[in-house]
C-alpha positions as CSV (number, residue, x, y, z in Angstrom):
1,X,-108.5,134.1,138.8
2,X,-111.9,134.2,140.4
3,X,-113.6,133.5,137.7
4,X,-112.3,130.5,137.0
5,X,-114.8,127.8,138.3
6,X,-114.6,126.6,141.7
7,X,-115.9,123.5,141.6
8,X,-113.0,122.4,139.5
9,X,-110.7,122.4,143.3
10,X,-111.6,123.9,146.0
11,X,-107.4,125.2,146.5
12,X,-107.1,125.6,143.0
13,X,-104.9,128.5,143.7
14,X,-102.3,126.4,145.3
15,X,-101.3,124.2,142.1
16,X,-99.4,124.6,139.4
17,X,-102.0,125.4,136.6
18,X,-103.5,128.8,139.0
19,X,-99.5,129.6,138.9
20,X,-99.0,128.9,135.0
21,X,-102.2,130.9,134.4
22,X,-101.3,134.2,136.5
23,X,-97.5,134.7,135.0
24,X,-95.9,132.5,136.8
25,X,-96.8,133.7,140.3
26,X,-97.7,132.5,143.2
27,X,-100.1,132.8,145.4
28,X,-98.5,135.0,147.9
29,X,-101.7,134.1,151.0
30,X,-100.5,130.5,150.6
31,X,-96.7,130.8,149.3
32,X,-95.9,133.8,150.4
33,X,-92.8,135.2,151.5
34,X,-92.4,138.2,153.4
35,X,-88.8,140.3,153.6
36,X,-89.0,139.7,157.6
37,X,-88.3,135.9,157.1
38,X,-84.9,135.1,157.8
39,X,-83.8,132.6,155.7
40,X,-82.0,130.0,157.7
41,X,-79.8,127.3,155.6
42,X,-79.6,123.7,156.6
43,X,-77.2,122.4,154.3
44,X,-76.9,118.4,154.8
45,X,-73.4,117.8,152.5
46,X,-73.1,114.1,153.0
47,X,-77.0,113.1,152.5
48,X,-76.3,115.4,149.9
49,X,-73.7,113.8,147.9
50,X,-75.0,110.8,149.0
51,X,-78.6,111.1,147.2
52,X,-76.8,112.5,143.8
53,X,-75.0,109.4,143.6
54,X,-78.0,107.7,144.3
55,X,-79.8,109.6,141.5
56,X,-77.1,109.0,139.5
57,X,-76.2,105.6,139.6
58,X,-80.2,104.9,139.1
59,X,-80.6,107.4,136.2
60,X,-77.6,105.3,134.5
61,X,-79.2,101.8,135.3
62,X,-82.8,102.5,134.1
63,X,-81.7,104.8,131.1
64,X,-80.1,101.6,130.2
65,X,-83.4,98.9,131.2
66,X,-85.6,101.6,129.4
67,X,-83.6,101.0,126.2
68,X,-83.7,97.6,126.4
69,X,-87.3,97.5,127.0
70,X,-88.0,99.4,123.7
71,X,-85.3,97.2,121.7
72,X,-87.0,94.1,122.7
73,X,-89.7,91.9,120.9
74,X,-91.9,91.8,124.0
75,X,-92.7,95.5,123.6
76,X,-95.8,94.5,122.1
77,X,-97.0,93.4,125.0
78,X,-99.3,95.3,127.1
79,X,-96.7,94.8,130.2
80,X,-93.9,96.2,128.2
81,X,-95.7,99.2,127.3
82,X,-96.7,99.4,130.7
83,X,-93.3,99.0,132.1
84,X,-92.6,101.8,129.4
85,X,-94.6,104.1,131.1
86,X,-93.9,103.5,135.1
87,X,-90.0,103.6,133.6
88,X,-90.0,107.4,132.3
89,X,-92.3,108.4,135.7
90,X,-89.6,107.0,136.7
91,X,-87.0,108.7,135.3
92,X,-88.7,111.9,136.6
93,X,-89.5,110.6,140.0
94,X,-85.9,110.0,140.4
95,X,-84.9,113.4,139.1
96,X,-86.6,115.0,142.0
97,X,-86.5,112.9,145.0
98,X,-82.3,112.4,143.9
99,X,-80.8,114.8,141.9
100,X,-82.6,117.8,142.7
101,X,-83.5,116.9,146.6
102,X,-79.1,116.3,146.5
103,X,-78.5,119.4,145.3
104,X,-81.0,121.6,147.2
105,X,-80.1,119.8,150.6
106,X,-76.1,120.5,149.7
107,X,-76.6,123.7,149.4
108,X,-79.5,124.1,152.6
109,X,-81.8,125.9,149.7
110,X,-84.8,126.8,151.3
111,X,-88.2,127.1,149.6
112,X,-88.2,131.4,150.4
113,X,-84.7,130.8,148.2
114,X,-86.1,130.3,145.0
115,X,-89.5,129.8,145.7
116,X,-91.0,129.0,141.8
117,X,-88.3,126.5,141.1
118,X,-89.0,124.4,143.9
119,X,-92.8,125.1,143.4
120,X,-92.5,123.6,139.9
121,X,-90.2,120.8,141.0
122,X,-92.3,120.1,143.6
123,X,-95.2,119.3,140.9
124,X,-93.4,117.7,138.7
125,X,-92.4,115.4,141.6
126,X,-96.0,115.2,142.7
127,X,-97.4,113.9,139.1
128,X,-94.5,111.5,138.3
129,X,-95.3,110.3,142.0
130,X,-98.5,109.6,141.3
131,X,-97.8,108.1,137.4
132,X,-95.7,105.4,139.3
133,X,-98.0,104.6,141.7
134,X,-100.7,103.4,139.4
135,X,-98.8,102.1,136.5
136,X,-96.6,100.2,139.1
137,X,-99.6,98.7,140.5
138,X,-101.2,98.0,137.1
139,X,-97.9,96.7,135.9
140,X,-98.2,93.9,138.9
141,X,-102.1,93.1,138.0
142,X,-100.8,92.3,134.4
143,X,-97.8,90.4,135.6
144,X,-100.1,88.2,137.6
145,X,-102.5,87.9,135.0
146,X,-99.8,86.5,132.6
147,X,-99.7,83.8,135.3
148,X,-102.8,83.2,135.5
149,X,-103.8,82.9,132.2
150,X,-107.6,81.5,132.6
151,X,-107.8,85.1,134.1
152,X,-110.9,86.9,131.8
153,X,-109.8,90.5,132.8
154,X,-106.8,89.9,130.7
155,X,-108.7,90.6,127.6
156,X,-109.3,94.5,129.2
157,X,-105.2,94.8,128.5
158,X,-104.9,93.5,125.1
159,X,-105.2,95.5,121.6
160,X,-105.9,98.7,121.4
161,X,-107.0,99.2,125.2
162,X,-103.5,99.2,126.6
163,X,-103.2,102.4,124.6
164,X,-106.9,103.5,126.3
165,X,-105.3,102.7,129.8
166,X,-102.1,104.6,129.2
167,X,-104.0,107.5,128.1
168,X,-105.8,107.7,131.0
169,X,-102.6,107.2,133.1
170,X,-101.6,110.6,131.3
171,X,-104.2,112.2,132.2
172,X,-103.9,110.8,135.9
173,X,-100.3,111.9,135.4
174,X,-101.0,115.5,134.5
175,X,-103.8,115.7,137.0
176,X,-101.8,115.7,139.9
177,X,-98.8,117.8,137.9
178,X,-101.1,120.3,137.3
179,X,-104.1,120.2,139.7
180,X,-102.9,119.6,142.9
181,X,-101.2,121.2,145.6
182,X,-97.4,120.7,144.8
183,X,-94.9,119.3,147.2
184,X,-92.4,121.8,149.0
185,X,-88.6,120.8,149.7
186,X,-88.0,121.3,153.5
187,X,-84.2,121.6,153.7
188,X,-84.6,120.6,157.4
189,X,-85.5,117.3,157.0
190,X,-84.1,116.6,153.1
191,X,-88.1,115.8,151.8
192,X,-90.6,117.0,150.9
193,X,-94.0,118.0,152.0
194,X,-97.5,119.7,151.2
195,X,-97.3,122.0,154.0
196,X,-94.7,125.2,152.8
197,X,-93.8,125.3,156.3
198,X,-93.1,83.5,134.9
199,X,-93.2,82.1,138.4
200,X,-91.4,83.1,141.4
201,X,-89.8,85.9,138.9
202,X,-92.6,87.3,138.2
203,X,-94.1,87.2,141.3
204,X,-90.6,88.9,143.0
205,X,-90.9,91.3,140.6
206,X,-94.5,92.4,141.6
207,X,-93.3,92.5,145.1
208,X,-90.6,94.9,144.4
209,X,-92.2,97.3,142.1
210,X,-95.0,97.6,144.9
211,X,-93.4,97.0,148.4
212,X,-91.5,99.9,148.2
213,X,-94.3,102.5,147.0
214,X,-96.0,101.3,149.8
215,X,-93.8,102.1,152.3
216,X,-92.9,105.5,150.8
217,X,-96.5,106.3,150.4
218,X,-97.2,105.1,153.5
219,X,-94.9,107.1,155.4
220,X,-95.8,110.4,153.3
221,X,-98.7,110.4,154.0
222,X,-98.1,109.7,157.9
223,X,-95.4,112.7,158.1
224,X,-97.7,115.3,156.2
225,X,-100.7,114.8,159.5
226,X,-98.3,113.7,162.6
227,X,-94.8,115.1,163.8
228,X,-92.4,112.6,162.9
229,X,-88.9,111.7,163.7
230,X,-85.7,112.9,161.5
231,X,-85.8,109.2,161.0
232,X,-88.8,108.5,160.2
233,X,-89.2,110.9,157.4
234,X,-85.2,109.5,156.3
235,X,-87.0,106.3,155.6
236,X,-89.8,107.7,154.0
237,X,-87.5,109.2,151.4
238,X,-85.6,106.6,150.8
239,X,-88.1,104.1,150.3
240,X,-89.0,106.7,147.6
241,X,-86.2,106.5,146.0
242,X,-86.0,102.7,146.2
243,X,-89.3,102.4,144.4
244,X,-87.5,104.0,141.5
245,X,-84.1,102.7,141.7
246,X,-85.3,99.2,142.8
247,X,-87.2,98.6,139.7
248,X,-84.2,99.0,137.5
249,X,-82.5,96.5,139.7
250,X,-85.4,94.1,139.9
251,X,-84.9,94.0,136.0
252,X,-81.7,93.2,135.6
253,X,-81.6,90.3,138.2
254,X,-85.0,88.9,137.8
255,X,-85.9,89.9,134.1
256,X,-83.9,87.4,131.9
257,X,-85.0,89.5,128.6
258,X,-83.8,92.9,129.4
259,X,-80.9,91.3,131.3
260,X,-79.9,89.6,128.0
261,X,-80.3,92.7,125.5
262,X,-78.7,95.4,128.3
263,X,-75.5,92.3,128.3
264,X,-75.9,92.8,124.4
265,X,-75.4,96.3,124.0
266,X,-72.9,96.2,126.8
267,X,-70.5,93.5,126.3
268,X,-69.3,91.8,122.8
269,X,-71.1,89.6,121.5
270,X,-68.1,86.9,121.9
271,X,-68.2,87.3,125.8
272,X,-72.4,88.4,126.3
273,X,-73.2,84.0,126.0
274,X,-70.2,83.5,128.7
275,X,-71.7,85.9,131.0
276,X,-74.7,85.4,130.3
277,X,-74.2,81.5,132.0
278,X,-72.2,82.9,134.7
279,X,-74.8,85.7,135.6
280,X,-78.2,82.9,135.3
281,X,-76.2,80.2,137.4
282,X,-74.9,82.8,140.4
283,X,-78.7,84.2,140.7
284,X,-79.9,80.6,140.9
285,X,-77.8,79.4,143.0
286,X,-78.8,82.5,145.2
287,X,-82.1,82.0,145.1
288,X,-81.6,78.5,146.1
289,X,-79.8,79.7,148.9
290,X,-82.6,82.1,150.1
291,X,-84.9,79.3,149.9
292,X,-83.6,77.1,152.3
């Protein structure tokens, strides 16, 4: 793999594409390891069980929004295609930092364990991570530019550009799937590092699909330079795997359009106009209530 040119990245041989090319090894100087480790399992049951019913629960919920989304007229738009997009990074995000961090902290399965499965979980986690981030904050820059209608880079979203900008969110996607270094599940702390060792709706749901990539991001980065509390990196994850599961929750409070077609599919269609009054006047009157 020398050969390969160096000035694509300078750790090339740490990411997933160096281990696809050489037969699905890995670099054994950087992810090495030897027969004299002693392999020490921290099995967490109860974060455990806790985060696969997490996973599940948000799996369930945006498998459902993601449906609805596609059923509805508005998919047209470019923020329904966008919301498209952040929804199956999503899906994949939530895969990873739920079902598979659940299961791998249950058992206390350590990297040295099965080493290639956690490598390539690890970069899937990495490029859905990074897919979310930018469509997420995208997503709110469209949102806002809905409101704000006078807005002239709204033109750069319509047509056939939203299909340019998505395309280069795959690429951004599979850039960090494929190109950098992966993240490593340290059983220790259930996470994951780099080191192997219309209105006020609208506006709400900006905040939440951004507040809590923030955090998470925030606190990522913080824990892969500084020593940080069991806490601290607790937080960290599951701010994570708020920014997922929140956005499913965001839509069906605060998005009347894919609250009325999931209600559709769900409900008869005797009962969905019933609810449907129930459900708009309980969230207004709780809104009102927050306001004051």
């Amino acid at each position: 793999m020398e050969s390969f040119p160096s000035w694509v990245k300078p750790d090339f041989n740490m990411t997933f594409s160096y281990v696809l090319l050489n037969g699905f090894q890995l670099n054994q100087n950087a992810y090495g390891c030897s027969n004299e480790i002693q392999l020490k399992h921290y099995k967490r049951p109860i974060l455990g069980v806790c985060f696969l019913i997490i996973g599940v629960h948000i799996l369930i919920l945006y498998s459902i929004c993601l449906i609805a989304i596609g059923r509805s007229e508005q998919m047209k738009t470019p923020a329904y295609k966008t919301m498209m997009f952040l929804g199956i990074c999503d899906i994949f995000s939530s895969f990873i930092h739920s079902i598979a961090t659940g299961l791998l902290g249950y058992h206390g399965i350590s990297f040295c364990d099965f080493p290639r499965l956690i490598y390539t979980l690890g970069s899937i986690g990495m490029g859905s991570w990074m897919g979310c981030c930018i469509s997420s904050l995208v997503s709110a820059f469209i949102r806002i530019c809905d409101l704000k209608s006078q807005l002239k880079l709204k033109k750069f979203f319509n047509g056939w550009k939203i299909y340019v900008i998505l395309l280069i969110f795959l690429l951004y996607n599979l850039y960090a799937m494929f190109l950098s270094k992966p993240l490593i599940f340290n059983p220790i702390y259930m996470s994951w590092f780099f080191d192997p060792g219309i209105g006020k709706d609208i506006l709400l749901q900006t905040f939440f699909f951004c507040i809590f990539h923030a955090i998470s991001s925030g606190v990522y980065v913080y824990m892969q330079f500084f020593d940080s509390s069991e806490i601290v990196v607790l937080i960290g994850h599951i701010a994570w795997q708020a920014s997922s599961g929140s956005v499913c929750i965001v839509y069906l409070t605060l998005n009347k359009t894919i609250r009325k077609s999931v209600m559709k599919m769900i409900c008869k269609r005797k009962l969905t106009n019933q609810i449907a009054v129930v459900v708009e006047e309980n969230i207004e009157k709780n809104w009102k209530i927050a306001m004051f």
